[in-house]
C-alpha positions as CSV (number, residue, x, y, z in Angstrom):
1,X,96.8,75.9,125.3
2,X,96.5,75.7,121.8
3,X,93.3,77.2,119.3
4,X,92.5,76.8,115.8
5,X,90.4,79.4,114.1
6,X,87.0,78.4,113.1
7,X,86.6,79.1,109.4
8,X,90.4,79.3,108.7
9,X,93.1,76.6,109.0
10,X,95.3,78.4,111.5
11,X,96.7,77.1,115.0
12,X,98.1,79.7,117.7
13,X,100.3,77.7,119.9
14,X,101.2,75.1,117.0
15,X,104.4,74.7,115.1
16,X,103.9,77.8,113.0
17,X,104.8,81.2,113.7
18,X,101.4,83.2,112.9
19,X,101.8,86.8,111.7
20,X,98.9,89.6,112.7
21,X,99.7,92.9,110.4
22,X,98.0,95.2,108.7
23,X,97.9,99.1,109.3
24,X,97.1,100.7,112.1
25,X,93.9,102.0,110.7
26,X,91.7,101.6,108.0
27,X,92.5,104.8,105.8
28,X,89.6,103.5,103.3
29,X,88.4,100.8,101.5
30,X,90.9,100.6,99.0
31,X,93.9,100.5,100.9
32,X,92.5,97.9,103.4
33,X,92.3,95.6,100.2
34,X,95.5,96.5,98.8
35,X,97.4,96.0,102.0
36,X,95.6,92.7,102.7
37,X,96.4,91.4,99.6
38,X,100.0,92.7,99.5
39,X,100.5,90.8,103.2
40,X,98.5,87.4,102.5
41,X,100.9,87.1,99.2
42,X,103.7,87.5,100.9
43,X,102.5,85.3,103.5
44,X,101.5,82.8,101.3
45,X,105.0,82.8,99.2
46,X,106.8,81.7,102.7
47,X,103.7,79.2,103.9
48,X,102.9,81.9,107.2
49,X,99.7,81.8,108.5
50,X,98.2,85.0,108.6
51,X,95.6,87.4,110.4
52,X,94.8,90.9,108.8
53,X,94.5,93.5,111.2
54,X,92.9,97.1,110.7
55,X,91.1,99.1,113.6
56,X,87.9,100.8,112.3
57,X,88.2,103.3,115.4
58,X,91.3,105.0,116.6
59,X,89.1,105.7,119.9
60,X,92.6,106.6,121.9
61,X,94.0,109.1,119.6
62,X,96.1,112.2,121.3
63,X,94.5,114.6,119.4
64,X,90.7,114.9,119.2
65,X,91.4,116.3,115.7
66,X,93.4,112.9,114.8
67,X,91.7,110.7,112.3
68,X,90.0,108.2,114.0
69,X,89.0,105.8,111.1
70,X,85.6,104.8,109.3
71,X,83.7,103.9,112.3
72,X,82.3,100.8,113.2
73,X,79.6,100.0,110.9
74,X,81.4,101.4,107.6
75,X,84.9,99.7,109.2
76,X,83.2,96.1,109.8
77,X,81.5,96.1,106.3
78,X,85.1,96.8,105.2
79,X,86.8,94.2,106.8
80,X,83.5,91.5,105.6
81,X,84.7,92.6,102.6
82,X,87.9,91.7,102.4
83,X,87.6,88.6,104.5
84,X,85.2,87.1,102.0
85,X,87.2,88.0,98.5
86,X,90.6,87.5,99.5
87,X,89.7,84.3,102.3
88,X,92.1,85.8,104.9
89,X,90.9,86.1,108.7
90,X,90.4,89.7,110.3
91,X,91.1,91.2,113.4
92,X,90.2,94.9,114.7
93,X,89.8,96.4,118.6
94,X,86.4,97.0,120.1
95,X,86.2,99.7,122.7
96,X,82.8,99.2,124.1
97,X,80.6,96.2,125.3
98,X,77.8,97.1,123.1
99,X,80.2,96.7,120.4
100,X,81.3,93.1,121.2
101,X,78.4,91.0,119.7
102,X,78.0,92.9,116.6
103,X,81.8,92.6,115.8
104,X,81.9,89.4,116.4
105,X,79.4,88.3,113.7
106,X,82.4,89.7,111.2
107,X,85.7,89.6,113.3
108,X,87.6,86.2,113.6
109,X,89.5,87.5,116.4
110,X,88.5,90.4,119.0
111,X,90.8,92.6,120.2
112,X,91.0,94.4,123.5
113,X,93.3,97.4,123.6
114,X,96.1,97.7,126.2
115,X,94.3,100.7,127.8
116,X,91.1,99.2,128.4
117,X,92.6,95.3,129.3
118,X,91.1,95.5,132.5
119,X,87.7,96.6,131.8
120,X,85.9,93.4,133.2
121,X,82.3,94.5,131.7
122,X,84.3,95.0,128.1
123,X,86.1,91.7,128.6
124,X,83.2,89.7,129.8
125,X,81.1,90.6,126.9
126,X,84.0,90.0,124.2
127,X,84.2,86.6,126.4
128,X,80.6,85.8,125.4
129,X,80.8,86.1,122.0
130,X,82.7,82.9,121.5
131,X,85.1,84.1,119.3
132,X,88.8,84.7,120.4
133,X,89.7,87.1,122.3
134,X,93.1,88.7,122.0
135,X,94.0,90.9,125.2
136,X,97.3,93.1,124.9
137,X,98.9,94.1,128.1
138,X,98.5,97.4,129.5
139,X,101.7,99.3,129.5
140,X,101.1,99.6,132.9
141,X,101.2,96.4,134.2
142,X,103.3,93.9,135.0
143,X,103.0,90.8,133.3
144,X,102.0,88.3,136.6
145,X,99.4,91.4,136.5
146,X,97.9,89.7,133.5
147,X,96.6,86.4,135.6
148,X,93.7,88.6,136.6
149,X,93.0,89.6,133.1
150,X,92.8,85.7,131.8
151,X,90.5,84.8,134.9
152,X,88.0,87.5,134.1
153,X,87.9,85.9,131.0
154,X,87.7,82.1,131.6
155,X,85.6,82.8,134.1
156,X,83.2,84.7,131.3
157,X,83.4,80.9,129.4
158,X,86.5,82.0,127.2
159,X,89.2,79.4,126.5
160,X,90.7,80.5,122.9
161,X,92.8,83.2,124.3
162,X,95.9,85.5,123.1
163,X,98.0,87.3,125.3
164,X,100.3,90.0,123.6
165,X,103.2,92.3,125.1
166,X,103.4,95.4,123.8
167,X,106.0,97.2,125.8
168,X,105.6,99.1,129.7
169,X,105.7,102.9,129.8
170,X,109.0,103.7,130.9
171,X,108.8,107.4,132.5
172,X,106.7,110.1,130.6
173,X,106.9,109.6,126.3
174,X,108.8,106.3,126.3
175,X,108.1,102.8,126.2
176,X,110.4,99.3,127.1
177,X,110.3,95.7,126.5
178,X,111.8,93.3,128.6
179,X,111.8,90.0,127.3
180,X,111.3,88.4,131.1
181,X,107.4,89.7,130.7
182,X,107.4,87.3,127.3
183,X,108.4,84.2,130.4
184,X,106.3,85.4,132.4
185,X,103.1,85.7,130.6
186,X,103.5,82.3,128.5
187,X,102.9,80.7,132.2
188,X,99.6,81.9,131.9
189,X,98.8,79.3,129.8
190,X,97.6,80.5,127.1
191,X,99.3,82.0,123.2
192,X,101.8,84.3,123.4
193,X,102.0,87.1,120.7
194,X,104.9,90.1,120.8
195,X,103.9,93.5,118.9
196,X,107.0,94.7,117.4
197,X,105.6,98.2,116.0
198,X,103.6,99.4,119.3
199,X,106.7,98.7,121.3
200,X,108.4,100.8,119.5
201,X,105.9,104.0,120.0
202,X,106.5,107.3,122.1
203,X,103.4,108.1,123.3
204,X,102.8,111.6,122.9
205,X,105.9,112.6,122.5
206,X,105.3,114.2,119.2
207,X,102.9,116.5,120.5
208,X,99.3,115.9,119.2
209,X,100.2,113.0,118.0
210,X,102.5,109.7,119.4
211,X,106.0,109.7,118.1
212,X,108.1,106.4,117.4
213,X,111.1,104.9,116.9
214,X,110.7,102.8,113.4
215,X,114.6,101.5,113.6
216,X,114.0,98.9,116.3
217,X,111.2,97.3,115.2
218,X,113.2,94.7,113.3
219,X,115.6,93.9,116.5
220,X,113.1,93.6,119.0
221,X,111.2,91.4,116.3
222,X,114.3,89.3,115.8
223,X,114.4,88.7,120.4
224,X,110.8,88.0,120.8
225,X,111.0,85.0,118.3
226,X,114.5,84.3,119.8
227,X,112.7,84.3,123.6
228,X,109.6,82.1,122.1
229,X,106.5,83.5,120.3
230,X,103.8,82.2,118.9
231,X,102.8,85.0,116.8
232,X,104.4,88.4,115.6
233,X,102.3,91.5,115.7
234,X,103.0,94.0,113.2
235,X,101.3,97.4,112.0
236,X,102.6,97.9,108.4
237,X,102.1,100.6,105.7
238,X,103.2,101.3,102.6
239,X,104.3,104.5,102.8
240,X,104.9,104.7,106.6
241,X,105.3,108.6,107.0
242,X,102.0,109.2,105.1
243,X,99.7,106.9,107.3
244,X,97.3,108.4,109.2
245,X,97.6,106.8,112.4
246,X,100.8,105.5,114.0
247,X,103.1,107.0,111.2
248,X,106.2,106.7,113.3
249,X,106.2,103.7,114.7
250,X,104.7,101.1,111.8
251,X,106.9,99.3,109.5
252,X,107.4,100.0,105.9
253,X,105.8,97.1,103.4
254,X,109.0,96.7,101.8
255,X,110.8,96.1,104.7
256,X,108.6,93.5,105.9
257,X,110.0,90.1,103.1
258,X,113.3,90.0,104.8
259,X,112.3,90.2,108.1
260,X,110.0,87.5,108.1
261,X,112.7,85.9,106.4
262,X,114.6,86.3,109.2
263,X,112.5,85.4,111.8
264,X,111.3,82.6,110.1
265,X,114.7,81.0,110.5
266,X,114.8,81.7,113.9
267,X,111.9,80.2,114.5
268,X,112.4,77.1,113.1
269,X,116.2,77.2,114.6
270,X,115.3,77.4,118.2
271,X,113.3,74.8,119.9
272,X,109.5,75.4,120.9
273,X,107.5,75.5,124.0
């Protein structure tokens, strides 16, 4: 099932491969903008429809002493911002159902983190915004697991859904991604999006703070779009092992032109649907 985004001219589940990047938080004002305009050039160069992506609360941090982000009325003034001067839609998590309405009114997209993806009250009130809702799968569950997720959902009166792997816990501080689940949930019926850089993560592994392995985000990248995607999920930063949030596991900016290069080709080399 296919959606196109209100105020912008982008289809999920359409010909194009859509990108969702951004970093993992917003680390201020300034660097959401310069990041959003760095990714919706490069987007633009290679004709990529593109989603920014910035979480204005880290609410699942290891550490109660990580930084967590502006918070959600400085962080949605933020991403208004930068939706309105540089015409790019913006996506960002809410963690709460009180936060679901007012997020809305900015947000193109919602986001439901994997932790909380079966929290019917915080699904059926992202539901009722009317916006789209993107849901990523809890690294505990199994994909068919996911059919209960989409019914909470469309039965809350919400069609313009996104369902996005993001790798299963595999034993304590490690995560895996097998490309069956990527099958398994485009039956569902709905967009399929893979997230190359949380797949990637080792939660908690680094202590106070989740560690990463950075080197496969460009191989398991490369297999989702060989499997069949219809978006790529990626957290990028320009100086990766500075960022405040996710340093280990996002992808550096100046890595990111050749592999959407790449995928790009395999995208339009293997057939779609």
């Amino acid at each position: 099932m296919r959606f196109t985004l209100r105020d912008f001219p982008i289809t999920f589940g359409g010909p194009d491969l859509v990108l969702i990047a951004g970093p993992c938080v917003i680390e201020s004002a300034d660097h959401a903008s310069f990041m959003a305009e760095r990714l919706r050039d490069l987007c633009q160069q290679r004709g990529v429809p593109f989603v920014f992506k910035a979480s204005f609360d880290k609410a699942n941090r290891t550490s109660i002493h990580s930084f967590r982000g502006p918070g959600f009325e400085r962080g949605l003034e933020i991403l208004a911002e930068l939706r309105e001067r540089l015409q790019v839609p913006v996506l960002s998590d809410i963690h709460e159902p009180a936060q679901a309405e007012p997020a809305a009114r900015v947000l193109d997209l919602l986001q439901i983190p994997a932790f909380l993806c079966r929290q019917t009250d915080l699904l059926r009130a992202a539901a009722k915004t009317g916006k789209p809702v993107n849901v990523k799968k809890g690294q505990f569950l199994a994909p068919d697991a996911m059919t209960h997720v989409v019914d909470k959902l469309e039965q809350s009166a919400c069609k313009e859904i996104l369902l996005t792997e993001r790798g299963t816990a595999f034993g304590y501080g490690d995560l895996v991604v097998d490309y069956r689940s990527l099958v398994r949930l485009r039956s569902l019926g709905h967009p399929l999006v893979f997230d190359a850089t949380h797949s990637v993560q080792r939660p908690g592994a680094d202590g106070a703070q989740s560690g990463g392995a950075r080197e496969f985000i460009k191989p398991l990248a490369r297999a989702a779009v060989a499997v069949g995607i219809d978006a790529l999920f990626l957290e990028v930063h320009d100086n990766p092992d500075e960022a405040k949030s996710d340093a280990a596991s996002m992808l550096a900016l100046k890595d990111l032109p050749a592999l959407l290069d790449t995928v790009l080709a395999l995208h339009r080399a293997i057939p779609q649907g």
